[in-house]
Backbone as a ProteinNet text record, in pm:
[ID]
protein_1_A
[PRIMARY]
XXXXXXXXXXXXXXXXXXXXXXXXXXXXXXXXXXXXXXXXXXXXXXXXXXXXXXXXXXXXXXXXXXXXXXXXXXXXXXXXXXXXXXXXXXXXXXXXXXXXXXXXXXXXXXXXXXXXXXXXXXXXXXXXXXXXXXXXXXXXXXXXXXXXXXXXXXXXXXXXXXXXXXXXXXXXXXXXXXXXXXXXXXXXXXXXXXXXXXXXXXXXXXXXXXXXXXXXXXXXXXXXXX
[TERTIARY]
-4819.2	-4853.4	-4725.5	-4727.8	-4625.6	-4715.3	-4571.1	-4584	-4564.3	-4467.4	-4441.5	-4312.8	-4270.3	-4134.6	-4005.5	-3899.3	-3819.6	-3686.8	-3635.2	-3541.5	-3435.7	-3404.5	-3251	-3331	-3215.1	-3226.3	-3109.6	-3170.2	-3087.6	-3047.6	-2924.5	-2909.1	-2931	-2984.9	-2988.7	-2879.3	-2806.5	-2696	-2755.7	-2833	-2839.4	-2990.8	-3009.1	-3167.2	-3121.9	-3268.6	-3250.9	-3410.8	-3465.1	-3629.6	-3611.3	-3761.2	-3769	-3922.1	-3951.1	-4050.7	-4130.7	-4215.9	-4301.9	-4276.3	-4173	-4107.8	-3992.4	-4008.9	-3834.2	-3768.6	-3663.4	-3553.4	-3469.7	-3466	-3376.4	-3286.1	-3171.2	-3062.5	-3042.3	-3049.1	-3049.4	-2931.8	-2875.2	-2767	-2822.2	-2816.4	-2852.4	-2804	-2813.8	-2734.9	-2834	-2920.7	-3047.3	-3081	-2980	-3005.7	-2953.3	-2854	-2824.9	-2925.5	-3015.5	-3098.5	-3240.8	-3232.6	-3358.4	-3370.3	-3533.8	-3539.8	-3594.3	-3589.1	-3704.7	-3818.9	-3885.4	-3997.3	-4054.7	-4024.3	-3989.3	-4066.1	-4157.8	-4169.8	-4141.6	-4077.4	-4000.4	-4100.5	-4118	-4164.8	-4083.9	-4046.7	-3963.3	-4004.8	-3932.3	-4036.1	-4196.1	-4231.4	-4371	-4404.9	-4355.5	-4432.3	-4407	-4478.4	-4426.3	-4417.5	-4293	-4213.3	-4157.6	-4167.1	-4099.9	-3955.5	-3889.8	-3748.4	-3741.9	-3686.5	-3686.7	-3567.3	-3460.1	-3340.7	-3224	-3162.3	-3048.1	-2905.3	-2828	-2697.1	-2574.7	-2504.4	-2349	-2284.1	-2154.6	-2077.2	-2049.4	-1981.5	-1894.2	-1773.6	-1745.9	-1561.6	-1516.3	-1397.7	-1353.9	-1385.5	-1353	-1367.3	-1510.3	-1583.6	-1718.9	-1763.7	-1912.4	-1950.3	-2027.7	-1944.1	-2076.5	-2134.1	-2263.6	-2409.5	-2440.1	-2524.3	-2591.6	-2448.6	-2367.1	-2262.2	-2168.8	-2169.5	-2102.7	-2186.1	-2349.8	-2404.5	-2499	-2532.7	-2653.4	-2687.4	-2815.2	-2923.6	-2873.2	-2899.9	-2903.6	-2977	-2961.4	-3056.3	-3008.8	-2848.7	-2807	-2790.7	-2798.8	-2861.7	-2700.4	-2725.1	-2575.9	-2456.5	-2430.4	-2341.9	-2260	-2121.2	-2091.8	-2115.7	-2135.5	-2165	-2058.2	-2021.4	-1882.5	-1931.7	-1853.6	-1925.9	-2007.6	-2006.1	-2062.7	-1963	-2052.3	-1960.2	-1996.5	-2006.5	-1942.6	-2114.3	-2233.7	-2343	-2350.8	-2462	-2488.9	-2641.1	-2678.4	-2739.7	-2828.3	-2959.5	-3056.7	-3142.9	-3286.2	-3323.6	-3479	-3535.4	-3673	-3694.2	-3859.7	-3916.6	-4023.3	-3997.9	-4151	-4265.1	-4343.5	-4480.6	-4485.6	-4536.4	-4591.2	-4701.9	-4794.4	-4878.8	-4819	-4751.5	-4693.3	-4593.6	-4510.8	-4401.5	-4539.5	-4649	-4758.6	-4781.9	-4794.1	-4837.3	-4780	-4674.3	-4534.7	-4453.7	-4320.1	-4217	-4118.6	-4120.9	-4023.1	-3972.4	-4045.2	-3984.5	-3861.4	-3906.6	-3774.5	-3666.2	-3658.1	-3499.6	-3434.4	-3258	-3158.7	-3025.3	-2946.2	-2813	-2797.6	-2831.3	-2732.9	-2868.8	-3015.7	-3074	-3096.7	-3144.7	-3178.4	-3279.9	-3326.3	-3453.6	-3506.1	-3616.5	-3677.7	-3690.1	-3623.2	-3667.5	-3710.1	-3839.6	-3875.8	-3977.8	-3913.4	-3975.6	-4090	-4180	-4342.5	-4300.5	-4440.9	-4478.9	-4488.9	-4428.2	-4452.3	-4570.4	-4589	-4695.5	-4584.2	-4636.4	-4573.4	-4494.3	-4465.3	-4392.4	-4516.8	-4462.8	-4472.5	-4506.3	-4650.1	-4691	-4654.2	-4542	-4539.7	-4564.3	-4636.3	-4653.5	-4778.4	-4862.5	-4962	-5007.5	-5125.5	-5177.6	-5076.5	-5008.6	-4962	-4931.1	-5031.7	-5014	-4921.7	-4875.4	-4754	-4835.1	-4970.6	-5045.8	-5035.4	-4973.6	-4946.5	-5071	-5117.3	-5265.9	-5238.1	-5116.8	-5082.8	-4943.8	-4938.2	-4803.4	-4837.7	-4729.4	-4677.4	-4612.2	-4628.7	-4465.3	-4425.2	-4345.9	-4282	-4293.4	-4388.7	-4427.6	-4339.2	-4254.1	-4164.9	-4115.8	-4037.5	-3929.1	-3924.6	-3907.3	-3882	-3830.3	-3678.3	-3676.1	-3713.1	-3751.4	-3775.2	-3763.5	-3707.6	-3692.3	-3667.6	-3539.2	-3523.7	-3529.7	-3625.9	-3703.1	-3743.2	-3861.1	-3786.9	-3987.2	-4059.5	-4167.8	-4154.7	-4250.1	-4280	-4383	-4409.4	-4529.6	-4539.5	-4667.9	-4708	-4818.3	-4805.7	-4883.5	-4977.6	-5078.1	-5111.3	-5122.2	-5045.4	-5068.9	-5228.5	-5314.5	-5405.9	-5553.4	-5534.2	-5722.4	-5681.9	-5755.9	-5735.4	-5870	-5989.9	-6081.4	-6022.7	-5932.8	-5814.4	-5785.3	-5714.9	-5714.3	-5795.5	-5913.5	-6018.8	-6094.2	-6085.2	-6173.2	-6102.1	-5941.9	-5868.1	-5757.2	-5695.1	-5616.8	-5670.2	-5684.6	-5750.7	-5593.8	-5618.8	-5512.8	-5512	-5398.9	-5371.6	-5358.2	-5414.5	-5412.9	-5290	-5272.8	-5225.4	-5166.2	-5035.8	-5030.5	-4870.8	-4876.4	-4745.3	-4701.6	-4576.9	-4482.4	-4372.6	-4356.5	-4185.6	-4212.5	-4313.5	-4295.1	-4267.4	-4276.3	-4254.1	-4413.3	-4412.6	-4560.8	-4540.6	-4647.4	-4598.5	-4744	-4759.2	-4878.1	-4850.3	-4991.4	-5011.2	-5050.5	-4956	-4977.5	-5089.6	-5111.6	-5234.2	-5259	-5385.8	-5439.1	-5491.6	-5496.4	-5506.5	-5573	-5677.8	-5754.9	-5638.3	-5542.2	-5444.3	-5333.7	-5324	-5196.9	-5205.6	-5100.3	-5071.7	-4960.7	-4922.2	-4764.6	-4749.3	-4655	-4599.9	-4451.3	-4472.1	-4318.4	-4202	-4115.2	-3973.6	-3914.7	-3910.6	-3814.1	-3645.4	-3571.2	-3401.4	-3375.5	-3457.1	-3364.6	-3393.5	-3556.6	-3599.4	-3580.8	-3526.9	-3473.8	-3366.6	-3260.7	-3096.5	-3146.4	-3240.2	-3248.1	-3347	-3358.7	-3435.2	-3436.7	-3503.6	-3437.1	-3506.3	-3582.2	-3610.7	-3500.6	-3374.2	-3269	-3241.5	-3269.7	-3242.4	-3330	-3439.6	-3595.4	-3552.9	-3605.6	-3608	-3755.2	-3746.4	-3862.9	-3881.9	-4015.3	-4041.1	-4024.2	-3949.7	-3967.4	-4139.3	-4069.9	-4155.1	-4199.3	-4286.9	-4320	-4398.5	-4417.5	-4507.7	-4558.7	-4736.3	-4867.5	-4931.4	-4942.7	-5089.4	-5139.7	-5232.6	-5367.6	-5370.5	-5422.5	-5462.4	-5598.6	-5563.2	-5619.7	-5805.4	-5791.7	-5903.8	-5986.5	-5940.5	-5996.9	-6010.2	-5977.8	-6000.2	-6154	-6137.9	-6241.8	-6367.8	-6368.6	-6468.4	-6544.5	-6435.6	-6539	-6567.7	-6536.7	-6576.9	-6739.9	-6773.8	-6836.4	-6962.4	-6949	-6996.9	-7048.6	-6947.1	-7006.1	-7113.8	-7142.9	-7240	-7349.8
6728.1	6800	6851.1	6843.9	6855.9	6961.9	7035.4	7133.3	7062.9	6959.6	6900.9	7002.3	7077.9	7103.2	7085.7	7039.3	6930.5	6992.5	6939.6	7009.3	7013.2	6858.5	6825	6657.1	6585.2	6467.5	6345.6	6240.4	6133.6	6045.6	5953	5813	5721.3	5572.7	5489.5	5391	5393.8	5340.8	5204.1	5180.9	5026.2	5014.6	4865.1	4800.9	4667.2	4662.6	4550.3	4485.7	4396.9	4298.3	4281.6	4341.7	4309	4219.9	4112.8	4036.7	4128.4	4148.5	4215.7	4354.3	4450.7	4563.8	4580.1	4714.9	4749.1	4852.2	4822.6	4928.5	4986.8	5120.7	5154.2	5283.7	5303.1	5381	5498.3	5593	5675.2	5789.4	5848.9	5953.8	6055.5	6205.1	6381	6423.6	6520.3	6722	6742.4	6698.7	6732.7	6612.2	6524.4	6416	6487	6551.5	6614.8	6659.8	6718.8	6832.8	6775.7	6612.2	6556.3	6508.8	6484.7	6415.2	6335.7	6196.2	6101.1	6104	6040.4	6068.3	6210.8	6249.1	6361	6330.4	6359.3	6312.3	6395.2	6284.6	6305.8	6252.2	6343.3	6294	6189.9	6076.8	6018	5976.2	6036.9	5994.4	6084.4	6142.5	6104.8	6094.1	6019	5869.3	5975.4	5968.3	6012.7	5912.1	5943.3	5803.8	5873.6	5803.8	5865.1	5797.8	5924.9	5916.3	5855.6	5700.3	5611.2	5608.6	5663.5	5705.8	5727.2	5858.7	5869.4	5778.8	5729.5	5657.6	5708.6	5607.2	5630	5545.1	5592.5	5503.7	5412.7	5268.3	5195.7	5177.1	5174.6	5122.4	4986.9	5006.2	4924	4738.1	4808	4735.9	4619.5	4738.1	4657.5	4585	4474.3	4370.6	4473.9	4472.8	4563.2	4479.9	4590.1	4494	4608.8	4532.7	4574.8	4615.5	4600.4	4665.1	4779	4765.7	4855	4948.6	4924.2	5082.5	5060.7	5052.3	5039.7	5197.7	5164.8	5267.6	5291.5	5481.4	5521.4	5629.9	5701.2	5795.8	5916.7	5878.2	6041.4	6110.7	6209.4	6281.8	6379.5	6352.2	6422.3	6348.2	6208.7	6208.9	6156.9	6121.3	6098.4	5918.6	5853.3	5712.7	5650.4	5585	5498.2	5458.1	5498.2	5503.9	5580.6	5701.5	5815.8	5886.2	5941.9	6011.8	6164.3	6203.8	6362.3	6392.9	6313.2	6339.1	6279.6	6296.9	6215.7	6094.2	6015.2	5941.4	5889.3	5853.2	5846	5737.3	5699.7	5518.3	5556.6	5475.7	5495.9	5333.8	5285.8	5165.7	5214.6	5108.6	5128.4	5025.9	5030.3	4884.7	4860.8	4736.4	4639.9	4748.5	4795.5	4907.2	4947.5	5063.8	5161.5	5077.1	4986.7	4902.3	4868.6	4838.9	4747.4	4901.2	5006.3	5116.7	5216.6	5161.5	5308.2	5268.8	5312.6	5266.5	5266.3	5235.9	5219.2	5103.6	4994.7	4844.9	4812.3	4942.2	4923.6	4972.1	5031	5084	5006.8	5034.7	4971.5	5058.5	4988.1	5057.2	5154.7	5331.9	5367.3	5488.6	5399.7	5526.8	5629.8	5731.1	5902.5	5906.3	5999.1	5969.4	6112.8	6194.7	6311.5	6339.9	6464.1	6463.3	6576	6606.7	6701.7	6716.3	6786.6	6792.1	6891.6	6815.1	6868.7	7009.3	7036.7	7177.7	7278.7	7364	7439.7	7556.9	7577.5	7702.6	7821.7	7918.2	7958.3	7991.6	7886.8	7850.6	7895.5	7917.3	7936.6	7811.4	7821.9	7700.1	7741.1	7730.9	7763.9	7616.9	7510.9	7482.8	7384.7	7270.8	7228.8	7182.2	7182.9	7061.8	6961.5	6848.7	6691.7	6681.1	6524.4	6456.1	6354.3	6340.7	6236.3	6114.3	6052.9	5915.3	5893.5	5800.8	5818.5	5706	5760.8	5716.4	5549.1	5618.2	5505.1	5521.1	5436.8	5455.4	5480.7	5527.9	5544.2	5541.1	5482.5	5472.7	5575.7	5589.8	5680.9	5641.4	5722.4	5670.3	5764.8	5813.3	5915.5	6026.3	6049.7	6184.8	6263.5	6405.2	6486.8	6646.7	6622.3	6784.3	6901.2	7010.6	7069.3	7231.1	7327.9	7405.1	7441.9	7404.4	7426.9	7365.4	7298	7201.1	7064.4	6990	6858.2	6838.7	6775.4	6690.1	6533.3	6534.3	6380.8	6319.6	6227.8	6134.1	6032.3	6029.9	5937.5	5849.8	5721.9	5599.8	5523.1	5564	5504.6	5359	5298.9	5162.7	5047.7	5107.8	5045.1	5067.1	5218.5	5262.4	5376.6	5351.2	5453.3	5570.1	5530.5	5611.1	5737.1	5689.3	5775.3	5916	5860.5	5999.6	6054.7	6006.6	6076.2	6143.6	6104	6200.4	6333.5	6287.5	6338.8	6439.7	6396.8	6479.1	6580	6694.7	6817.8	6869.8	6960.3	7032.5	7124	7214.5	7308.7	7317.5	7178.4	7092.8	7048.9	7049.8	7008.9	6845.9	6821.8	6637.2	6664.9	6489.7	6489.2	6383.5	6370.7	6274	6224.9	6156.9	6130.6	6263.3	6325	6437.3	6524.5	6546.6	6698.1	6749.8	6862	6957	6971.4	6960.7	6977.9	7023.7	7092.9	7107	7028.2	6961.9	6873.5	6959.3	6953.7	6982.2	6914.9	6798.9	6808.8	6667.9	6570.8	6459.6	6375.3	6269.5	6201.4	6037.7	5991.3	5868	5844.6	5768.3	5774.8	5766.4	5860.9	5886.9	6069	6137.1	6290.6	6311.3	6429.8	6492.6	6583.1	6670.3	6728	6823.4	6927.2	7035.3	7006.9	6981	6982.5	7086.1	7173.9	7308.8	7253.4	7329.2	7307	7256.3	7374.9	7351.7	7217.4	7258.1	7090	6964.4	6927.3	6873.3	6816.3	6913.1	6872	6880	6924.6	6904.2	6801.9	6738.5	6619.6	6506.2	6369.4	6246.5	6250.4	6338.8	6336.1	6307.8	6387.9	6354	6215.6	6145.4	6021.7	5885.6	5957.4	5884.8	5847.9	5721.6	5680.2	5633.1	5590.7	5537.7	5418.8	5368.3	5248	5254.3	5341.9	5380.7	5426.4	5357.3	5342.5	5494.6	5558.1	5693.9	5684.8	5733.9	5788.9	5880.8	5863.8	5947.1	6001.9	6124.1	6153.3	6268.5	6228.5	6304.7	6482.7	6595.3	6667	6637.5	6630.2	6624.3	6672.1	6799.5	6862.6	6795.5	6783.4	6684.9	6608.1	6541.6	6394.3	6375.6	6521.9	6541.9	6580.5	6686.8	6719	6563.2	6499.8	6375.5	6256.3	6327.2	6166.3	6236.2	6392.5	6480.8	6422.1	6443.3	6407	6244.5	6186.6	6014.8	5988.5	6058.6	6010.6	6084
-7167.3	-7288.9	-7355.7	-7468.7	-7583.6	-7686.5	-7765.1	-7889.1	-8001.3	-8025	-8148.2	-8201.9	-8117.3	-8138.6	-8060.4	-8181.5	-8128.9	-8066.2	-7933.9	-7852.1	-7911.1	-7909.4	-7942	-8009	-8032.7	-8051.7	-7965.2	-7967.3	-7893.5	-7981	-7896.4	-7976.3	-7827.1	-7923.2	-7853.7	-7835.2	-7696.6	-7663.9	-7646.8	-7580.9	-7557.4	-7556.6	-7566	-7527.3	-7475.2	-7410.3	-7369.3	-7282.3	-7368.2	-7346.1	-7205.3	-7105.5	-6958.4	-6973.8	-6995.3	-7053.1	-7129.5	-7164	-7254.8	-7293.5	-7208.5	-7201.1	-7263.4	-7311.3	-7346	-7297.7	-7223.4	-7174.2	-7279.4	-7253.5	-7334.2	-7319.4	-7310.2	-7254.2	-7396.4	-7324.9	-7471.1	-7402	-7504.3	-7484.5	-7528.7	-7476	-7508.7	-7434.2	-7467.7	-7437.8	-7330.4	-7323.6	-7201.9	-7101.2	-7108.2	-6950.2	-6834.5	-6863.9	-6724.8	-6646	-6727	-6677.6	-6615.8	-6685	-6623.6	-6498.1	-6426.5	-6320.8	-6307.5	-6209.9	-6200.8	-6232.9	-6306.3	-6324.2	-6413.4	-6488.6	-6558.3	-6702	-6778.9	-6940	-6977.2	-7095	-7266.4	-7378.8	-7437.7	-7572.7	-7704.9	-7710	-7786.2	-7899.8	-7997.2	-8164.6	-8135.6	-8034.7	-8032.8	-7906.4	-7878.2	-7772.5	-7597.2	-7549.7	-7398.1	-7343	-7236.1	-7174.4	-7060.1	-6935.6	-6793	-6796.5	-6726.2	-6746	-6599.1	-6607.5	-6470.5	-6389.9	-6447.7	-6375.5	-6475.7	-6442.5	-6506.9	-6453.7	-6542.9	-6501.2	-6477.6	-6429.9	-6369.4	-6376.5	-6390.9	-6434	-6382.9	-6347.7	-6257.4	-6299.1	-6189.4	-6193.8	-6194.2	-6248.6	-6274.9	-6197.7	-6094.6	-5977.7	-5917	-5991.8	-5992.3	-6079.5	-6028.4	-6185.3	-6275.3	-6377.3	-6488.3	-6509.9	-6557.3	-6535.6	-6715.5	-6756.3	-6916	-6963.9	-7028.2	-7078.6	-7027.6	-6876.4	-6778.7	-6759.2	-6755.6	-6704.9	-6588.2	-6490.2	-6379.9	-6356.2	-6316.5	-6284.6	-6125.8	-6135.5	-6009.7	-6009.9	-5849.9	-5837.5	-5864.6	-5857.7	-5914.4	-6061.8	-6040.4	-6145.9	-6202.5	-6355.2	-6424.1	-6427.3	-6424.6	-6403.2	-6533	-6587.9	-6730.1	-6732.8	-6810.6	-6782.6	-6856.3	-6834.4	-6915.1	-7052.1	-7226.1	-7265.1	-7384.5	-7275.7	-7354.1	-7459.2	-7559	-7682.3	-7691.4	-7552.4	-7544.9	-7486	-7453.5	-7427.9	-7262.3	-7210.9	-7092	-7133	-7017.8	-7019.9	-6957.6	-7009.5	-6904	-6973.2	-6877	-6879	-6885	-6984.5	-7015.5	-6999.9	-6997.5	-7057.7	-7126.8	-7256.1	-7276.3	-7297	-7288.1	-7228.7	-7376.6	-7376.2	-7494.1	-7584.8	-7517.3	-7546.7	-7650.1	-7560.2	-7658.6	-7800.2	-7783.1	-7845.6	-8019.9	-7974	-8046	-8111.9	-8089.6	-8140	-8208.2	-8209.4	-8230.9	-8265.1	-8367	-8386	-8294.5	-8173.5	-8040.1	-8037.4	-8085.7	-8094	-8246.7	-8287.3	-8436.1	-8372.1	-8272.7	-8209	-8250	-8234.3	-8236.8	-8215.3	-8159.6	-8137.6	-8204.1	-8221	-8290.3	-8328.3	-8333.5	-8390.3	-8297.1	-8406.9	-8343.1	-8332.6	-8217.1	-8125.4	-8137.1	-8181.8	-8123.7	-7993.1	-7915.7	-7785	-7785.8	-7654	-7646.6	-7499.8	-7369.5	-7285.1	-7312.6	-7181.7	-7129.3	-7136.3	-7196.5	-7160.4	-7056.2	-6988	-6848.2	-6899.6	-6775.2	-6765.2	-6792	-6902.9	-6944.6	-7038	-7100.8	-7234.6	-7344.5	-7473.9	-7575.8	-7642.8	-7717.8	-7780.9	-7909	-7978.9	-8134.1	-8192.2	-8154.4	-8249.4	-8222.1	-8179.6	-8154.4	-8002.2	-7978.4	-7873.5	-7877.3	-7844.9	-7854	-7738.9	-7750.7	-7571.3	-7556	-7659	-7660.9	-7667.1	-7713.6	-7761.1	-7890.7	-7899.3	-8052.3	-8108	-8192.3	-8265	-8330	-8459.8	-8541.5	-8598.2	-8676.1	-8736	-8890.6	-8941.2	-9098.7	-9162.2	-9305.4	-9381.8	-9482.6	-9446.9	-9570.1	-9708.9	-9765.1	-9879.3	-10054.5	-9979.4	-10104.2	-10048.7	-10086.7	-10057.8	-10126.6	-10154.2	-10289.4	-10230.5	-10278.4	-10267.4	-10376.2	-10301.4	-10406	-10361.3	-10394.9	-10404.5	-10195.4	-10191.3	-10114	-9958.2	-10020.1	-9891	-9929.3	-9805.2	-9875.3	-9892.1	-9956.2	-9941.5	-9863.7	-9809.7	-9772.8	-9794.3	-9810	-9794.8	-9750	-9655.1	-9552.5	-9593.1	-9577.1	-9577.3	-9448	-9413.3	-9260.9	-9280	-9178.7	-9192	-9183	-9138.4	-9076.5	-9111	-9110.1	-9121	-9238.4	-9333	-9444.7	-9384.9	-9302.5	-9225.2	-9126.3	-9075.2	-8993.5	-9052.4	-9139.9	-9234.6	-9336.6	-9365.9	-9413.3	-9306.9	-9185.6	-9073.3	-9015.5	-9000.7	-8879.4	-8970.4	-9089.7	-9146.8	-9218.2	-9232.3	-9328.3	-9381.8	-9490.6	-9559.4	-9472	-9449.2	-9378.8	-9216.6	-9210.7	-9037.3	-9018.9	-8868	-8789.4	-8773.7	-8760.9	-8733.2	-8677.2	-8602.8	-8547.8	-8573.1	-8670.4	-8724.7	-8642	-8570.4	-8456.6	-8411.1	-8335.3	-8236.1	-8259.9	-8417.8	-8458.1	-8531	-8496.9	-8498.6	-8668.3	-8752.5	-8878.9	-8967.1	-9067.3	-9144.8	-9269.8	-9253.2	-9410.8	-9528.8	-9593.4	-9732.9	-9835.7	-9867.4	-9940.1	-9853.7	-9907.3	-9852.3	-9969.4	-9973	-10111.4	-10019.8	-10001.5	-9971.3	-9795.8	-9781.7	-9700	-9714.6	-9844.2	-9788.1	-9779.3	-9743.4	-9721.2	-9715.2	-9748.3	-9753.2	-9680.3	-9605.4	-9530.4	-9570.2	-9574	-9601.4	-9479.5	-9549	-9451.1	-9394.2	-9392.7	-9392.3	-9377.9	-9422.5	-9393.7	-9231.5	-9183.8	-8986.7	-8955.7	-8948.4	-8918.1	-8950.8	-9109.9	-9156.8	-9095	-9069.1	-8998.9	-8805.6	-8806.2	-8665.7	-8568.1	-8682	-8625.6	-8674.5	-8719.8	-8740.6	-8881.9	-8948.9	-9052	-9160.6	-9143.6	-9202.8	-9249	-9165.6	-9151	-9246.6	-9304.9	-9311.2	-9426.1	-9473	-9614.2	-9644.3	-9765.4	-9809.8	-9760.3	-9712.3	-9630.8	-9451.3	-9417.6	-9312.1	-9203.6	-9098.4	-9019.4	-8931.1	-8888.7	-8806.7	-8732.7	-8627.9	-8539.2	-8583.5	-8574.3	-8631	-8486.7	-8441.2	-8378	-8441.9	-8452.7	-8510.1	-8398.1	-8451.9	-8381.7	-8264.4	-8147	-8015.4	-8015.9	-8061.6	-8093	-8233.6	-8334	-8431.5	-8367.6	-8276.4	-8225	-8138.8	-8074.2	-7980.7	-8028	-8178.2	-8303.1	-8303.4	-8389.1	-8439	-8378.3	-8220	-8132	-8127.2	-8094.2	-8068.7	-8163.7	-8297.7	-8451.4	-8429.4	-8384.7	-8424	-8268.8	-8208.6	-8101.3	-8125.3
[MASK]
++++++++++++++++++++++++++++++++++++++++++++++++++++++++++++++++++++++++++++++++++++++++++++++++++++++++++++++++++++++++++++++++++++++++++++++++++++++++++++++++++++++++++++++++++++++++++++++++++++++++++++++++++++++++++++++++++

């Protein structure tokens, strides 16, 4: 379980196709701190952290671009640009559902560990399933902050059931309230922090996102349609 608020962010150092799977090596301020088996929310998406890396020497055959998987934990990986590094896959599933298969060298990743008992929910339910995807359908700053608008790719029904004004949604893993709703598409307020502190910065028009719907809406109108 996830808030939809975002820790830090990653880049993706490497990928690389394991038949129908994708590996992928990502760099943050928070690999040190992870453990086997551990979920991360990425974009969205929850993904088990399958081992953090280490470096090799010289001496040895590098393997993926000088990095192999181990069991130890923290260590600097040959490589790195002032972050550490750690190893996710993700299944065809998820790849078919989410923008995880648009990776590439270089992009920025939302991260955001599981929820503890205890913690502070400032911001939603999110289980890290990401519903659908969306495109960025316009940008607009305006007084301060930024507008967005979202396009669902698939079911314009989606968001006539599941999005309400003043509700709840999660864009790349950030907790966010929709501003108005229009057939399928809807807009969303940026704020400044969030803006520079997450990959929104980054978003253009035509861009691809990770959508989940609020959990509880989900559970309302499964409730409703039986």
């Amino acid at each position: 379980m996830f808030t939809g608020i975002i820790e830090t962010t990653g880049k993706v150092i490497s990928l690389k196709k394991d038949k129908a799977n994708l590996e992928i090596w990502i760099e943050s301020s928070i690999a040190k701190e992870l453990k086997i088996g551990q979920s991360v929310a990425h974009n969205g998406v929850c993904l088990t952290v399958t081992s953090p890396l280490v470096p090799l020497s010289s001496d040895n055959r590098a393997k993926r671009e000088g990095w192999e998987r181990s069991s130890e934990v923290g260590s600097v990986p040959i490589g790195a640009s002032g972050g550490e590094v750690y190893f996710v896959t993700a299944v065809k599933e998820t790849l078919d559902k989410s923008n995880l298969g648009l990776f590439k060298k270089g992009s920025i990743v939302n991260l955001e560990r599981s929820l503890k008992i205890g913690d502070r929910l400032d911001g939603h339910f999110v289980q890290g399933h990401v519903d659908n995807t969306a495109v960025c359908a316009g940008i607009k700053k305006q007084n301060g902050s930024w507008l967005f608008k979202f396009q669902v790719t698939s079911s314009k029904s989606q968001v006539t059931r599941l999005v309400i004004e003043k509700g709840s949604v999660c864009i790349n893993g950030v907790s966010l309230t929709v501003v108005e709703v229009k057939n399928n598409i809807f807009s969303v307020a940026i704020i400044p922090h969030t803006f520079k502190h997450t990959n929104f910065s980054t978003l253009k028009k035509g861009d691809l996102v990770n959508i989940e719907f609020d959990v509880l809406g989900k559970y309302i109108q499964n409730i409703i349609a039986k």
